[in-house]
C-alpha positions in Angstrom: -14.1 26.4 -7.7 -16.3 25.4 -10.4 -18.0 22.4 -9.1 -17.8 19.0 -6.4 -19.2 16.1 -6.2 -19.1 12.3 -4.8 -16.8 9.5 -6.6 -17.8 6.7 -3.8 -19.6 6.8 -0.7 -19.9 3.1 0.5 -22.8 1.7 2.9 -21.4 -1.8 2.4 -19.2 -2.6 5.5 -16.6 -4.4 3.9 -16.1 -1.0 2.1 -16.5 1.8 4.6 -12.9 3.0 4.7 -12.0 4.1 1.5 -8.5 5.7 0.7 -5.8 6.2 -1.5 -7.3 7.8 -4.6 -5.7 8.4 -7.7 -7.1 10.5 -10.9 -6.2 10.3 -14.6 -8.0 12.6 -17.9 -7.9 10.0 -20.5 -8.0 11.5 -24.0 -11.6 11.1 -24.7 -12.3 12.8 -21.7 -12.9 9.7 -19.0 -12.5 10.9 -15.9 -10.4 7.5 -14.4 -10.5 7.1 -10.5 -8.8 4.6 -8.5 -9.1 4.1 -4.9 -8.8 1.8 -2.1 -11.5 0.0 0.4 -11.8 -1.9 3.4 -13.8 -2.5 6.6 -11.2 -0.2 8.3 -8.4 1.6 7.8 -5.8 -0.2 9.8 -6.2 -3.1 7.8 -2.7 -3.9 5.8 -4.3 -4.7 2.4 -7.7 -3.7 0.5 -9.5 -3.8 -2.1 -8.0 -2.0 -4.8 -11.2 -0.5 -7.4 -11.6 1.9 -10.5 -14.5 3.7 -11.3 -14.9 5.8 -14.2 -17.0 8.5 -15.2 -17.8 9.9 -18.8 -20.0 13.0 -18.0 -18.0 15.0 -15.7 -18.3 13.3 -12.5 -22.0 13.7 -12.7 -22.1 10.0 -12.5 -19.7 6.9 -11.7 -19.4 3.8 -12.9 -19.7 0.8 -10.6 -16.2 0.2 -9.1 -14.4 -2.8 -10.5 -11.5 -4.7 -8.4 -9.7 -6.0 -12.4 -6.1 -6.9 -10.2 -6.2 -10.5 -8.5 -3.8 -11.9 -5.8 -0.6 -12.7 -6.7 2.6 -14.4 -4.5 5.9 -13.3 -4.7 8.7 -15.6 -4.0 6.1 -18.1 -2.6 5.1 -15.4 0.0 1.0 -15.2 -0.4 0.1 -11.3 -0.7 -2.8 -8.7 -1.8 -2.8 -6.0 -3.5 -3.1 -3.1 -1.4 -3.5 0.4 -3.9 -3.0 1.4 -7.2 -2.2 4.7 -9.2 -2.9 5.8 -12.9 -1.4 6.9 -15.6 -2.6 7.9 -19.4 -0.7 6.5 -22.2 -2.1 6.9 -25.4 -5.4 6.7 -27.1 -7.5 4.2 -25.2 -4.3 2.5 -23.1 -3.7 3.5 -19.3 -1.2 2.2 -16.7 -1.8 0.9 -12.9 0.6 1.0 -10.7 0.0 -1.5 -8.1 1.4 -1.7 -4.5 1.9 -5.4 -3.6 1.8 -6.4 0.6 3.2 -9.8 1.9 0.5 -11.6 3.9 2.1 -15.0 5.3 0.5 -13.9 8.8 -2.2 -11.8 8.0 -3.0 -10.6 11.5 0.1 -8.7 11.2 -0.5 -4.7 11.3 1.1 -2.8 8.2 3.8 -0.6 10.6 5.6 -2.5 13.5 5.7 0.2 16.0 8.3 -1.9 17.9 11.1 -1.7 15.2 9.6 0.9 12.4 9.6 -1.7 10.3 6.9 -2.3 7.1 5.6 -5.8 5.8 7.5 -6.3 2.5 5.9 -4.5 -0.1 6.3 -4.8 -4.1 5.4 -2.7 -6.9 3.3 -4.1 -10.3 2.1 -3.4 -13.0 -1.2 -3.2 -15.2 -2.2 -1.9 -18.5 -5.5 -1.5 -20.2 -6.3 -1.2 -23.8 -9.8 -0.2 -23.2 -9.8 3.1 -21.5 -9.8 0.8 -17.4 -12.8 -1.7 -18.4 -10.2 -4.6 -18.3 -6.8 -4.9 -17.6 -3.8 -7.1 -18.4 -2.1 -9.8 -15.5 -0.3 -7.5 -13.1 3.5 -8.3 -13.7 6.2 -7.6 -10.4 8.4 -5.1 -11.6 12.9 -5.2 -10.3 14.1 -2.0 -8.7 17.6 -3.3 -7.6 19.4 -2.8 -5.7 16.6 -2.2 -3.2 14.9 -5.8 -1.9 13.3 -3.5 1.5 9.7 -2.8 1.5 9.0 -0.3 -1.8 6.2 1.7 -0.8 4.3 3.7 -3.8 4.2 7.7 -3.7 1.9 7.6 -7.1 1.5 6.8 -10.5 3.9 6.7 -12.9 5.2 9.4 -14.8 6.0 10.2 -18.4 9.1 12.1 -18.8 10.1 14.7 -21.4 12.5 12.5 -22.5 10.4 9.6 -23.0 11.2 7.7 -20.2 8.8 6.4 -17.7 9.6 7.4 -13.8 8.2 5.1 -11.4 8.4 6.3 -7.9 8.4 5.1 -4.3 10.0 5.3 -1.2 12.3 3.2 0.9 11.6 1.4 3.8 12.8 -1.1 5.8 12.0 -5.1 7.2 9.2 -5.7 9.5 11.7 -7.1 12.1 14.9 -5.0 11.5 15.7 -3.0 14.7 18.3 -1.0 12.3 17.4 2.7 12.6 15.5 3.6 10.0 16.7 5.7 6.7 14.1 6.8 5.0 14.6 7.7 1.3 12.2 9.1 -1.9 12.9 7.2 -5.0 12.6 7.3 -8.8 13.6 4.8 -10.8 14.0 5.1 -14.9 13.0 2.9 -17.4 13.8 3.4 -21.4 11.3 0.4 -22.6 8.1 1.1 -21.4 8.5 -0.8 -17.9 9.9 -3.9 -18.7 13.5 -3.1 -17.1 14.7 -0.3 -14.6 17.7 0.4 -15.3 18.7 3.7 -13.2 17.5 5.0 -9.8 18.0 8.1 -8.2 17.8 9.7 -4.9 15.6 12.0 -4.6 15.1 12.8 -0.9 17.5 11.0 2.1 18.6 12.3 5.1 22.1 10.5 6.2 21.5 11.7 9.9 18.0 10.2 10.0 16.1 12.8 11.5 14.1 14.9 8.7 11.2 12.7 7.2 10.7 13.9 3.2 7.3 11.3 3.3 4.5 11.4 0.6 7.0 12.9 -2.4 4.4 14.4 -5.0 6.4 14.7 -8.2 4.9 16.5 -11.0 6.0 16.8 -14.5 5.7 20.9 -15.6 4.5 22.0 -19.0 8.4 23.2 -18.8 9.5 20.2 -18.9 10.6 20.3 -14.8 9.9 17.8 -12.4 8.9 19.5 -9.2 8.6 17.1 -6.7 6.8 18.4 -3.1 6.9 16.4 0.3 5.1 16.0 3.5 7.7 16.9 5.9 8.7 15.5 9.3 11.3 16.4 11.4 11.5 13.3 13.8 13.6 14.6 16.8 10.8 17.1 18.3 8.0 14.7 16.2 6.7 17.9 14.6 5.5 18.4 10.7 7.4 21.2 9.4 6.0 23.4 6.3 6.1 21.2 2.9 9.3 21.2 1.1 10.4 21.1 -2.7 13.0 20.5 -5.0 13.1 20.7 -8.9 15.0 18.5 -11.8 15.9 19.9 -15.0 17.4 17.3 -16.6 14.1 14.2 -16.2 15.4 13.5 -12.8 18.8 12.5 -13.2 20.0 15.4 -10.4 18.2 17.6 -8.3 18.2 21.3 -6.9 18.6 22.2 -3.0 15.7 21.5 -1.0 13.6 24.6 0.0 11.1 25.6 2.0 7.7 26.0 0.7 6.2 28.6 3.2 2.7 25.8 3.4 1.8 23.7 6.1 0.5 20.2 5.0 0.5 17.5 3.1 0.7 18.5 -0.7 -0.5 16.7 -4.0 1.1 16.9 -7.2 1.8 20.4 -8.7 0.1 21.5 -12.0 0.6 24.1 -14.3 -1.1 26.6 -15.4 -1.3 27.8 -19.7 0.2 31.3 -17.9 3.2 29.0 -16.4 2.2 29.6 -13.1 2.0 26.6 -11.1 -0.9 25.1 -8.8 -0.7 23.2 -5.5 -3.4 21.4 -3.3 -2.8 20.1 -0.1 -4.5 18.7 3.1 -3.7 21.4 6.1 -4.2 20.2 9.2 -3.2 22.9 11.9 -7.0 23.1 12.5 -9.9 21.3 11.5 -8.6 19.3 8.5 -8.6 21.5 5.0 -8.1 21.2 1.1 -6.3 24.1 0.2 -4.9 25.4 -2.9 -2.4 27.8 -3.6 -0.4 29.2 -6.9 3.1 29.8 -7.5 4.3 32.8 -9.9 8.4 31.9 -9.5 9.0 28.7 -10.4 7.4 27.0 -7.3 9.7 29.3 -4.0 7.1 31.4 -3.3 3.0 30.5 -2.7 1.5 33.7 -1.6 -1.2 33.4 1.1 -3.3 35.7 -0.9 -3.8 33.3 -3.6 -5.2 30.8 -0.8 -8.4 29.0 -1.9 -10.1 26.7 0.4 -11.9 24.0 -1.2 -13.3 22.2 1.4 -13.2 22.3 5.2 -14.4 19.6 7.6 -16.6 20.2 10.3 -14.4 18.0 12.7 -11.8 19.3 15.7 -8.5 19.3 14.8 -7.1 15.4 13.9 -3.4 16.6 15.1 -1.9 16.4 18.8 1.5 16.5 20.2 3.7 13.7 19.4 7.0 12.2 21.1 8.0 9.6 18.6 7.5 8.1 15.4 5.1 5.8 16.6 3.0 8.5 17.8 2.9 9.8 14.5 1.7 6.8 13.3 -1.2 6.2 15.3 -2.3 10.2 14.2 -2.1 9.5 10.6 -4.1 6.3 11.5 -6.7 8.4 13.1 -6.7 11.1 10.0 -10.6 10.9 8.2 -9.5 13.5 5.7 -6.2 13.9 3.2 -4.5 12.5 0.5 -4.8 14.8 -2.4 -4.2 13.7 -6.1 -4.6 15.9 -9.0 -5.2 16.2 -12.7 -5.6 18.5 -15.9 -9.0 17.6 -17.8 -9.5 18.2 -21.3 -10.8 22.2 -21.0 -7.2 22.9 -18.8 -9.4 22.3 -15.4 -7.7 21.2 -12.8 -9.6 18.2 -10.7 -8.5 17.1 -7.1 -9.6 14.0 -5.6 -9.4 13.2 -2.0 -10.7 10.7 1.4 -13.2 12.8 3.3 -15.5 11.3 6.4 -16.4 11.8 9.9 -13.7 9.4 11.2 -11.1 7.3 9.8 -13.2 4.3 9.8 -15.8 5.8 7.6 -14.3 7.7 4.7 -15.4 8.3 0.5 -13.9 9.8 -2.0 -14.7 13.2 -3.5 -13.7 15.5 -5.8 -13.7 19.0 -6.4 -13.0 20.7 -10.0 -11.2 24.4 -10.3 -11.2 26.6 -12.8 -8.0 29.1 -14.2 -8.4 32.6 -13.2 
């Protein structure tokens, strides 16, 4: 570990709970942070921002909020996060989730039914390395019209291709039990049509929980994709979980077990080809972790275990009975959701929601170093 520091720390109230952060390397070395904010972190929609920083994370840019609120199908809605992705040169994408708010007192999750407001994905682009950005446009992922929840940005295939990915969900008042899948869905022009989807986690019996996938595109060409994983019929997180494509997602390997407790971010390689994974552990006092792989991604030695940063807090877990108790933890969680990147020297930066409770939370990031 080379170095830390603060992306945002807010003292405004209407920004105290910030969440959800994404990181891109541009090519000229922009450091590109999105992240979300509100006055707490139950709230169903916030303020989606981007920050940038061109030393190094020394110093950040005042956050911007460039995506305005859009309607879908006369429903009125806010934008809730966004994710990035490089393109080329000076161009980046966002990809934006989209929550219905016809009755905004609503609470995102309807603990009665499982059920999610409806949620829609957008998109963004910016020609200007994220000081402006384009009209967000709805984007068609037939034949799923539930609530499309984001797992991250969009990914640039081998192939060409771009990946967007998401999970499924279902209608705020559907008592249906719940099938909860991961998602990618393909598209061959640069988002303007998705014409395939595929599968990439579902359990037909409805009792393990493949939440959070974390794919990550492998200087091999691979797509490992990682998952926080719940097994819902003794409400317990089991260790995360993985499976690999070879051919740009179209089919997918067995699932496995990772040996790691936690809730993962995207996997990275290494120049060696061994392969890097952060993740939030929470069997004590919430913890970034990191860990490498020498086989592929099976096997995460213990020895290789780095801790990046530990909070001073008691542990944020407690037994749980149902899936609403699961809930209510996650909405009392004030540290977690890792997202990494490569910079420009082969570093490999994490970014992540750190604060003393849920209500109360920046973002930070930490930088590490190939040994």
């Amino acid at each position: 570990m080379i170095d830390r520091g603060v992306v945002y720390r807010s003292e405004e109230t209407a920004r105290q709970s910030s969440a959800f952060a994404g990181i891109c390397v541009l090519p000229s070395g922009r450091w590109l942070c999105s992240f979300a904010s509100a006055p707490l972190k139950s709230k169903a929609v916030r303020e989606c921002l981007i920050t940038c920083s061109d030393d190094c994370g020394s110093t950040w840019s005042d956050p911007i909020s460039p995506f305005r609120t859009k309607s879908v199908q006369g429903k009125p809605g806010d934008f809730r996060s966004a994710y990035l992705t490089p393109l080329d040169g000076h161009r980046v994408l966002a990809t934006i989730i989209w929550v219905d708010q016809t009755d905004p007192s609503l609470p995102y999750f309807n603990e009665k039914t499982e059920g999610l407001l409806d949620t829609r994905i957008f998109l963004s682009i910016s020609e200007d390395e994220g000081m402006t950005w384009s009209k967000p446009r709805l984007i068609s992922v037939p034949p799923f019209h539930i609530p499309t929840v984001l797992t991250g940005p969009t990914l640039l295939l081998p192939s060409g291709e771009w990946a967007c990915q998401f999970e499924l969900n279902k209608h705020y008042h559907d008592t249906t039990p719940w099938r909860h899948c991961s998602v990618l869905a393909f598209s061959k022009d640069q988002g303007k049509t998705w014409s395939e989807r595929v599968l990439v986690s579902d359990d037909p019996e409805l009792r393990f929980f493949y939440w959070d996938q974390r794919p990550g595109v492998l200087a091999d060409g691979r797509i490992l994709d990682v998952f926080w994983t719940f097994d819902r019929k003794p409400a317990v997180y089991l260790n995360i979980h993985a499976r690999e494509s070879r051919d740009n997602g179209r089919t997918w390997s067995g699932m496995w077990d990772c040996g790691i407790p936690g809730q993962p971010a995207p996997p990275i390689s290494l120049s060696d080809g061994r392969i890097v994974l952060a993740y939030m552990d929470r069997t004590a006092a919430p913890a970034l972790k990191l860990r490498t792989s020498s086989d592929g991604g099976r096997a995460w030695p213990q020895d290789t275990e780095l801790i990046l940063y530990e909070a001073k807090l008691p542990t944020q877990t407690w037994d749980k009975q149902t899936m609403q108790d699961a809930w209510a933890e996650m909405g009392k969680f004030s540290v977690g959701l890792p997202a990494t990147a490569l910079t420009s020297q082969g570093d490999i930066l994490i970014v992540y929601y750190a604060g003393t409770y849920a209500d109360r939370t920046g973002i930070e990031w930490v930088q590490v170093r190939e040994s």
